[in-house]
C-alpha positions as CSV (number, residue, x, y, z in Angstrom):
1,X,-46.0,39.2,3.9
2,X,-47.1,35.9,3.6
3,X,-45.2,33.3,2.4
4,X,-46.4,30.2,-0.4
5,X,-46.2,26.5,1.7
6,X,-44.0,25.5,-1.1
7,X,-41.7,28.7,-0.1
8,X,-41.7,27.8,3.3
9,X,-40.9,24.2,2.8
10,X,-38.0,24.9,0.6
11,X,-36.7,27.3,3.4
12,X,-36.7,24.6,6.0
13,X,-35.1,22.2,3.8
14,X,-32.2,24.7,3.0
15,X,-31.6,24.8,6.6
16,X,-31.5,21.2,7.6
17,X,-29.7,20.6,5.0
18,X,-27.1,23.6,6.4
19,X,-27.4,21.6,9.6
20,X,-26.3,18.3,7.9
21,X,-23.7,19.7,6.5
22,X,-22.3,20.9,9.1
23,X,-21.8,17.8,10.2
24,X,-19.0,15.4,9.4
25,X,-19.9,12.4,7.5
26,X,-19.9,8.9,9.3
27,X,-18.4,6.8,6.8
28,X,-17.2,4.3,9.2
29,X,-20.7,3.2,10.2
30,X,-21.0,0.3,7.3
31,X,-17.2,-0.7,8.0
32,X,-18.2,-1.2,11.5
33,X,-21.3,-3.2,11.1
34,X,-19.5,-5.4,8.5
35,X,-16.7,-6.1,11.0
36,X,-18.9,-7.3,13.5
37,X,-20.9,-9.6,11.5
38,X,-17.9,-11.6,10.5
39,X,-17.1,-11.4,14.0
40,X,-20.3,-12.3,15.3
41,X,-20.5,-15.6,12.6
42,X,-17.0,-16.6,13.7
43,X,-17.8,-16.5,17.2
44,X,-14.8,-14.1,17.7
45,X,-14.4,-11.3,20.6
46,X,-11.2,-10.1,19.1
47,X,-9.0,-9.9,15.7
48,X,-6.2,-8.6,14.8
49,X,-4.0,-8.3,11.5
50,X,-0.8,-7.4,10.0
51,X,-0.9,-4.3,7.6
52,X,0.2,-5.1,4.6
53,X,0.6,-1.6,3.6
54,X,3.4,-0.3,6.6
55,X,6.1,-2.8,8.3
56,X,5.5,-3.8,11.7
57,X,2.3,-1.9,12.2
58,X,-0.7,-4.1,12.9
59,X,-4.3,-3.4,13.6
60,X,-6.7,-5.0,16.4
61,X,-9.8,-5.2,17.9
62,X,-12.1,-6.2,21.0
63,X,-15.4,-6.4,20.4
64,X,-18.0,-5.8,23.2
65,X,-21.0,-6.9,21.6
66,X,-23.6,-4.2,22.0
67,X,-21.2,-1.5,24.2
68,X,-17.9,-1.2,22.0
69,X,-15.7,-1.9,19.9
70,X,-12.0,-1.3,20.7
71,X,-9.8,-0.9,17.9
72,X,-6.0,-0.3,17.8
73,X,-3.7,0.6,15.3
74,X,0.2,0.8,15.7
75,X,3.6,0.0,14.6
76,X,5.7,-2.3,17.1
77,X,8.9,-3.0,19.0
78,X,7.7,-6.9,18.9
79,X,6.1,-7.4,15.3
80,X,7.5,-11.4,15.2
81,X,5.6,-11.7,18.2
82,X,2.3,-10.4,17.4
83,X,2.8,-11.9,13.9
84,X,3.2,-15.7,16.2
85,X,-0.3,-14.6,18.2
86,X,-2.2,-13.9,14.6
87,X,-1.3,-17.5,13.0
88,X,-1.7,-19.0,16.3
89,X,-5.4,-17.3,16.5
90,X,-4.5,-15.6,19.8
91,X,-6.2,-12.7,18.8
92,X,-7.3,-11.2,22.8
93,X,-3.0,-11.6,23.3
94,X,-2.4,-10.3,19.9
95,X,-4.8,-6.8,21.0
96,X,-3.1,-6.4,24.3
97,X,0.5,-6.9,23.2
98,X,-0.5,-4.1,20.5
99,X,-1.6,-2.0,23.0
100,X,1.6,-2.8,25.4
101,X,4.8,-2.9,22.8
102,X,3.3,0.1,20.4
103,X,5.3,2.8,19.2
104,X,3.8,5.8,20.9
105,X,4.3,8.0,18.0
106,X,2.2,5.5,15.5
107,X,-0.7,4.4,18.3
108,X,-4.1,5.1,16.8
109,X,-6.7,4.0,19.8
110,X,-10.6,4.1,19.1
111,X,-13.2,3.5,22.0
112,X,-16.2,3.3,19.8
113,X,-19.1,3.3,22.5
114,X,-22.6,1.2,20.7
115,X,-19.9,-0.1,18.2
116,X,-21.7,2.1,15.3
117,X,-19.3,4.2,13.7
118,X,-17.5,7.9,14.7
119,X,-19.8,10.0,16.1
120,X,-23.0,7.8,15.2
121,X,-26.3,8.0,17.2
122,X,-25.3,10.5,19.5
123,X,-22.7,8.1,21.2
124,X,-19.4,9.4,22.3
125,X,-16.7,8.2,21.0
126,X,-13.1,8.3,22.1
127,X,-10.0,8.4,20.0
128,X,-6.1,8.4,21.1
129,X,-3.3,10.0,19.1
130,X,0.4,9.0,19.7
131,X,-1.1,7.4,23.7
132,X,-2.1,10.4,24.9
133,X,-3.6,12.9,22.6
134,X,-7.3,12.5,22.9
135,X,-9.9,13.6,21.0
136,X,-13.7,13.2,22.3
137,X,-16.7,12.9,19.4
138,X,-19.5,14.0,21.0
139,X,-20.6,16.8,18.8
140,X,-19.6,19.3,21.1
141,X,-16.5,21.1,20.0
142,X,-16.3,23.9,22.1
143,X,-15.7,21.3,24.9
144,X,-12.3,21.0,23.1
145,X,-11.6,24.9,22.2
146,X,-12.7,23.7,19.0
147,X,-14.6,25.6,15.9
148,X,-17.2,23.7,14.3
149,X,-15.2,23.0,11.2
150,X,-11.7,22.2,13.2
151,X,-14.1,19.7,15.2
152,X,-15.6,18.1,11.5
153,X,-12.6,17.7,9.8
154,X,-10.9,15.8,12.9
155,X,-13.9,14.1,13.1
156,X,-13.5,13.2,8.9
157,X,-10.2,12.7,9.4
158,X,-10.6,10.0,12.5
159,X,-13.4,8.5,10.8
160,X,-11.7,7.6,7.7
161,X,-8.9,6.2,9.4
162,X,-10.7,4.2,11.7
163,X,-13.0,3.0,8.6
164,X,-9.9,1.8,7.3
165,X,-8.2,0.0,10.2
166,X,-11.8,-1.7,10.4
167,X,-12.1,-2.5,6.9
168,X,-8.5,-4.4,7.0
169,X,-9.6,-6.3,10.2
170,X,-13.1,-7.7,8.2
171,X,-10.9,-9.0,5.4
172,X,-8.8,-10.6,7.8
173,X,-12.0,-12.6,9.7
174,X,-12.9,-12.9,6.1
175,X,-9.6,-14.9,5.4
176,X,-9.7,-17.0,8.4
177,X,-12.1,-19.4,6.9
178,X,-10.7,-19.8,3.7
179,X,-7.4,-21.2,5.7
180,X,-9.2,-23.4,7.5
């Protein structure tokens, strides 16, 4: 049986599009790159923010230009503290004392390796639940005794977090010029 070019092209698009779809999106990709060209025109290695959304959580971030970004999110034992380090523009202390007086249960830690997004590019990515629980994005779930799907939808669900977290950081390096 021989099969029409036009056939066979359809065919193969149906399955890389399968392929794609099996995918998770990476939706955190633009957030990224916007956060790190405020940071970059600032001159800034780190931020960090108050969330205006959940009392005495706050968000941070380290940048590494062209290896990582680090980005934390947690509530705190020592909000008026961290809140001090943000007006003050101590944004390095502000990242670290995140890290150090976080509530374990609320600690949201993202090594983003190439700082492009969840799973972009074929990096792997490294994200921390509660401290400890950690989840590696390296499109290889059975790594983690994961299916494909359980491994996209933490992957979706990291990603949109992270996005988020990211997203609230940029408006805050937005914000610091118009307060100068």
């Amino acid at each position: 049986m021989r099969m029409s070019v036009g056939v066979l092209a359809g065919i193969v698009t149906i399955a890389m599009g399968a392929v794609v779809a099996a995918r998770a999106p990476v939706g955190s990709a633009a957030a990224v790159q916007d956060l790190i060209s405020e940071m970059t025109s600032k001159q800034l290695q780190a931020i960090a923010a108050a969330d205006p959304d959940v009392p005495n959580r706050f968000v941070a971030a380290m940048l590494v230009p062209g290896v990582q970004l680090l980005v934390v999110g947690a509530e705190t034992t020592a909000p008026a503290f961290i809140q001090q380090q943000i007006t003050a523009r101590q944004f390095s202390e502000a990242y670290s004392s995140l890290h150090q007086a976080a509530v374990p249960a609320t600690k949201l830690f993202i090594q983003d390796m190439g700082a492009n997004g969840l799973g972009a590019d074929g990096e792997v990515d490294i994200m921390y639940e509660q401290g400890t629980r950690q989840t590696i994005f390296d499109d290889d779930p059975k790594r983690q005794h994961l299916s494909r799907d359980q491994y996209n939808q933490r992957l979706a669900k990291a990603d949109a977090s992270y996005a988020a977290m990211v997203t609230l950081l940029t408006e805050a390096a937005r914000n610091l010029s118009k307060t100068e």
